[in-house]
Each structure stands twice: as structure tokens, then as C-alpha cells.
N, C-alpha and C positions, 0 to 999 in steps of 0.2 A: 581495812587500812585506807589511808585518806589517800586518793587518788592524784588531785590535784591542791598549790595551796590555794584558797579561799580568799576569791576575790571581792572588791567593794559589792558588787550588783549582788553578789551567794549571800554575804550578812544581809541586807537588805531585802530579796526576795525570800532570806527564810525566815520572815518575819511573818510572812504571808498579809503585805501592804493591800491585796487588794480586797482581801478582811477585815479594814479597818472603819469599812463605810457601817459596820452594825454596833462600833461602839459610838464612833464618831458624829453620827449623825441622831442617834437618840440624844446624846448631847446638848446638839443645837439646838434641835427643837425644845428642849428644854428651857433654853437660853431663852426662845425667840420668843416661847408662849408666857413664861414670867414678864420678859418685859410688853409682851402684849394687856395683859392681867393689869400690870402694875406698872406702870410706865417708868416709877421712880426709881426702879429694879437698874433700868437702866448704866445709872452712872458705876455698874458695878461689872460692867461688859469685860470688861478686863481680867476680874476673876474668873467668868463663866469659861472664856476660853482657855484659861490655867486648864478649869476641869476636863474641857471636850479634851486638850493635847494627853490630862493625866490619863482620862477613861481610854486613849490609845497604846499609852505607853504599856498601863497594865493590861490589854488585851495585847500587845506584842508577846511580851512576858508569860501569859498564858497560852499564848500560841508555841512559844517556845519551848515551855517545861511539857506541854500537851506531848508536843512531836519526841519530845526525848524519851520521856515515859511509853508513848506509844511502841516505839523503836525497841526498850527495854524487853515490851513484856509482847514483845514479835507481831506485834496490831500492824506494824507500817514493816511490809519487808519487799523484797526483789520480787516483782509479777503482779504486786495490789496495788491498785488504784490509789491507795493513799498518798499519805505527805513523802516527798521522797526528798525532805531535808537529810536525812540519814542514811537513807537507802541508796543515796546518790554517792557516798564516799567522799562526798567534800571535807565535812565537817566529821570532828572527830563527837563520839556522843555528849564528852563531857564539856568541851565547846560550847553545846548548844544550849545546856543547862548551866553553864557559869552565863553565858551570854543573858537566857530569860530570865535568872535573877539578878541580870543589872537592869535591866528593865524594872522589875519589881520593885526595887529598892530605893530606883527611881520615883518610881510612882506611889511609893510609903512618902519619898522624904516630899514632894509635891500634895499628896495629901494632907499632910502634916500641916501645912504650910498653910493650907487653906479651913482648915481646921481651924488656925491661930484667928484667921481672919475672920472668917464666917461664925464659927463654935463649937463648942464642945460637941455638939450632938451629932455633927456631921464624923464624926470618929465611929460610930458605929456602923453608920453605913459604907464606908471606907474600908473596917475587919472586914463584913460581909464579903465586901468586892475584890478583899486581897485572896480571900479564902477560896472564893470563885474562880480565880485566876492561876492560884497553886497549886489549888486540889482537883481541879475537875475532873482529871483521871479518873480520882476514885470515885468522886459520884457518877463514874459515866461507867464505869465498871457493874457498877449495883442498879444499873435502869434508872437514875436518878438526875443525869447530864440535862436530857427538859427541864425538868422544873430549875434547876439551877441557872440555866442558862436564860428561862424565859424572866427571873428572880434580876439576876446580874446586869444582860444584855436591854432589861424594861424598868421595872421600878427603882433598883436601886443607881444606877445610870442618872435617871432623871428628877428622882427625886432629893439626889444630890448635887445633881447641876443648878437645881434650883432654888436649894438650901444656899448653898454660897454666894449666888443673885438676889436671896431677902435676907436670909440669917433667921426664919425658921420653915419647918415643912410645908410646902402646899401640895393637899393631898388631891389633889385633882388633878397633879401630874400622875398619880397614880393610874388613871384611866386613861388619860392622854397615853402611856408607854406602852398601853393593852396593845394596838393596832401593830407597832412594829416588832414588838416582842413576838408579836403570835407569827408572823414573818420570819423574823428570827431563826424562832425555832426550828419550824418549817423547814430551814438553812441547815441545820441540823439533822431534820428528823431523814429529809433525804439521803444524805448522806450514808446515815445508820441503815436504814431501809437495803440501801445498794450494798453496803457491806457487811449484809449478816454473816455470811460465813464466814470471812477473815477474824470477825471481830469473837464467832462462837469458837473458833481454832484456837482463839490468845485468848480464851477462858472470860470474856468480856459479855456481861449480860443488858443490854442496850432496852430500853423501852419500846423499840422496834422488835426488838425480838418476842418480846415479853409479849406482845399483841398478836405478832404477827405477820404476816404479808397482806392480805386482807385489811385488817382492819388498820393497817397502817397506812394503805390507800385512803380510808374512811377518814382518820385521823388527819391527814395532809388534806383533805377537803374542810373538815370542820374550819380550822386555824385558819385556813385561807378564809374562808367566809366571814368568819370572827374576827378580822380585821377591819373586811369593808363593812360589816354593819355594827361595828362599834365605833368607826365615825360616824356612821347616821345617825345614832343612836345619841352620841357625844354632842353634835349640831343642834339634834331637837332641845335636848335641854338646854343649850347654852354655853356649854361646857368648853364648845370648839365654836370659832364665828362660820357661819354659812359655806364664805371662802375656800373651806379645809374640803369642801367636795369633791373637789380636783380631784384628789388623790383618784377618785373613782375611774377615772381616762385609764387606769392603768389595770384597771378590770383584764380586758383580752388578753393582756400579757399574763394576767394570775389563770386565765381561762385555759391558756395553753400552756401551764408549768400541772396544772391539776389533769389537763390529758394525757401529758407525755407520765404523769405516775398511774394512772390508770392502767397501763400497760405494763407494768411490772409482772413479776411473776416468781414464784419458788424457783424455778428451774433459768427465767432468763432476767438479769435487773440491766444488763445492757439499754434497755429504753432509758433509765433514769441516770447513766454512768454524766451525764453534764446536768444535773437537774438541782445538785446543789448550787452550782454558776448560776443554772438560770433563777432558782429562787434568791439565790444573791443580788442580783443584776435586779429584782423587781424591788427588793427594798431598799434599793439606792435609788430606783426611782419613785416609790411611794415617799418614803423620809424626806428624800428633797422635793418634791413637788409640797407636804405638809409642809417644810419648812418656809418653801416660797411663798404661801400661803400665809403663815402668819407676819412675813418679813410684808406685805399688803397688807395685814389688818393693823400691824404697826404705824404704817405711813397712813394710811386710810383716814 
């Protein structure tokens, strides 16, 4: 039963806003590195930001039906760590799922719009990202939430922000999305890690589980790695200017998001219970220091 009614800040914070830096900001850099690329790209600044606000909206909207669906099928309840959109007694469930498909709807008919503009081919990438946003449930049910999320929250993200900046693909945004995608996920994969038992209770079979404890340690080391040496790797060839090696300053901070999982364990995941914040918290800082980075090879 809803507790109290639902104030301006409960819509607002169950949107989970401070989530929004991993659609939002593969975005920009999308924006930033097109019109770094192509200077011409430019005069289309206008649409790029249509897409970072739509790539929000529809990660609102997926945050939204996530939390409902989680609630449904007992993943998020009274004493778990999880989202306590639901669990809080604010909002009523069905609330929360008319609320993320305004969101959604939103960001079809904002799609749409930029489809008209940019073209036809940007409509595919669009299905994909609605599909990722409505359904993730269920791919996250079947071990399948990484690859969807690193799919959603990397290539298709930026390879559509910067479809509507030329009007057609450039696929070397495809590599460019590797570095914060593999972050990303990371944002994820902890998450799963901390909550295997809840999530094996609500019948939910997680890529964390699938691995492991163990090798899920191993896994959140790889992805960390395979961010910072795919811009090195992106710089020798040219791919990225020089500039983008910023990002590396923020090494010590990846240094100690990969100690405190090292300390996990079957019996205790208390070390990692803040550890998706903290991998959150790093690719706000890696995104925006790249993004700053090319916002300098623009002016340069």
C-alpha cells in the first residue's frame, strides 16, 4: 500500500538521475569526436543534442520498467540492497510502469524525428535501443544484461549520435564506445556480483553467476584494463588525437574500484555493497575528461 502520496523529488529520483551520466555522456563524446573528424558535422550541433537528451530519456524509461519488473518478479524487496523505488511504498507498481513508458514514448516519438532528419537507417539503431530499454529484464534474466548493455550503453549510443551529426555511419565510433562501454558494464557487472543471492532467489540467472565469484573478480579486472588500453591503442593509430590520454589520470581511481572487488567473497560481498557508485563515479570521470579532450582537439 502506498505510504505516502508522491512527491515532485520521488518522480524525479526514481528515475534514478544520477544514472544518467552512462547514456548521456557516450553521447557527447560522440557529438564531440564527429565534429572533431569532420568539422562540417558541426552546423548539425543541434540535432546531436536532440539525441544525448533522447539517449536519457530512453535510459529513464528503462530504469523505470527495469525497477517495476524487478519488484514484480521479488529481485528488489524489503532488506535488499536494491532499487527501493517500489519497496519504498511510494509509488504504486503500476505507477511506475505507465510513468517508464512515457518516457519511452517519448523517446520513439524524438527518435522518429530525427530519423526524418538524419534517415532512414538511423531507425534501426533506434528498434535496437528501444528494445534494450524495455526488455532488459529479460535479457538479464538469461545471463545476457552485459552484452546488451555493453550493445546499448557503447555502439549503438554513439553510433547514432553520430549518424544524425553526418547522415551516415562512421564506424570508428564503433571503437571510440569500446573504452566506456567496458566501464559501463563493469557499473553492472558489480552490481550482479553483490547480488547473487537475491537475484538466484527471484529465479534470475546473471553472467555473474554463470562465472562465478572468482572469475567475476577476473572479469571486472579485464574490462577495467580494456578500457585504458583501448585508448592507447586508439591514439597510436590515430583513431583518438594524442590529447584523449587524459583519461589515464584516472587510473588510481580504477586501481581502487578493482581492490575493493578483489575482496569479495561467496560468504561476504559487503566490500563491493558501494562499488557500483564507485564504478559509476569513474565513468563520469573518464567520459568527461575524453569528452574535454576532444572539446581541445576541436579548438586546437
Amino acid at each position: 500500500m502506498m505510504k505516502t502520496k508522491p512527491q515532485l523529488k520521488d518522480w524525479i529520483f526514481a528515475t534514478r538521475p544520477w544514472s544518467f551520466t552512462v547514456s548521456a555522456l557516450p553521447a557527447l563524446v560522440a557529438m564531440f569526436y564527429t565534429m572533431y573528424t569532420v568539422p562540417e558535422s558541426s552546423v548539425n550541433w543541434a540535432l546531436g543534442l536532440v539525441a544525448v537528451v533522447g539517449a536519457v530519456i530512453f535510459h529513464a524509461g528503462g530504469n523505470l520498467i527495469s525497477d517495476y519488473y524487478d519488484f514484480k518478479y521479488g529481485v528488489d524487496r524489503d532488506g535488499n540492497v536494491g532499487a527501493d523505488t517500489l519497496t519504498s511504498g511510494v509509488f504504486f507498481p503500476r505507477q511506475i510502469l505507465v510513468y517508464g513508458w512515457v518516457f519511452v514514448i517519448t523517446g520513439v516519438i524524438m527518435g522518429l524525428f530525427l530519423t526524418v532528419k538524419a534517415g532512414v537507417e538511423l531507425l534501426w539503431l533506434g528498434v535496437f535501443g528501444t528494445i534494450g530499454a524495455v526488455f532488459y529484464f529479460r535479457f538479464k534474466r538469461i545471463a545476457l544484461g552485459d552484452l546488451l548493455i555493453f550493445l546499448v550503453y557503447g555502439p549503438t549510443i554513439m553510433l547514432g549520435t553520430g549518424y544524425v551529426m553526418l547522415g551516415y555511419i562512421d564506424w570508428a565510433l564503433l571503437f571510440v564506445s569500446f573504452p566506456m562501454a567496458f566501464i559501463t558494464v563493469n557499473v553492472l557487472h558489480s552490481n550482479n556480483t553483490r547480488d547473487m543471492r537475491s537475484d538466484s532467489d527471484a529465479g534470475i540467472k546473471t553472467y555473474a553467476m554463470v562465472i562465478g565469484v572468482r572469475a567475476s573478480i577476473l572479469y571486472y579486472y579485464v574490462l577495467t584494463a580494456l578500457a585504458y588500453a583501448s585508448i592507447i591503442v586508439m591514439v597510436m593509430f590515430d583513431i583518438l588525437p594524442a590529447v584523449t590520454l587524459v583519461t589515464l589520470v584516472t587510473i588510481p581511481v580504477a586501481y581502487k574500484n578493482c581492490k575493493m572487488m578483489s575482496q569479495v567473497s561467496e560468504d561476504d560481498v559487503v566490500p563491493i555493497n558501494g562499488l557500483d557508485k564507485s564504478t559509476a563515479q569513474l565513468q563520469l570521470m573518464f567520459s568527461a575528461l575524453l569528452s574535454l579532450a576532444l572539446i581541445v582537439s576541436i579548438i586546437a
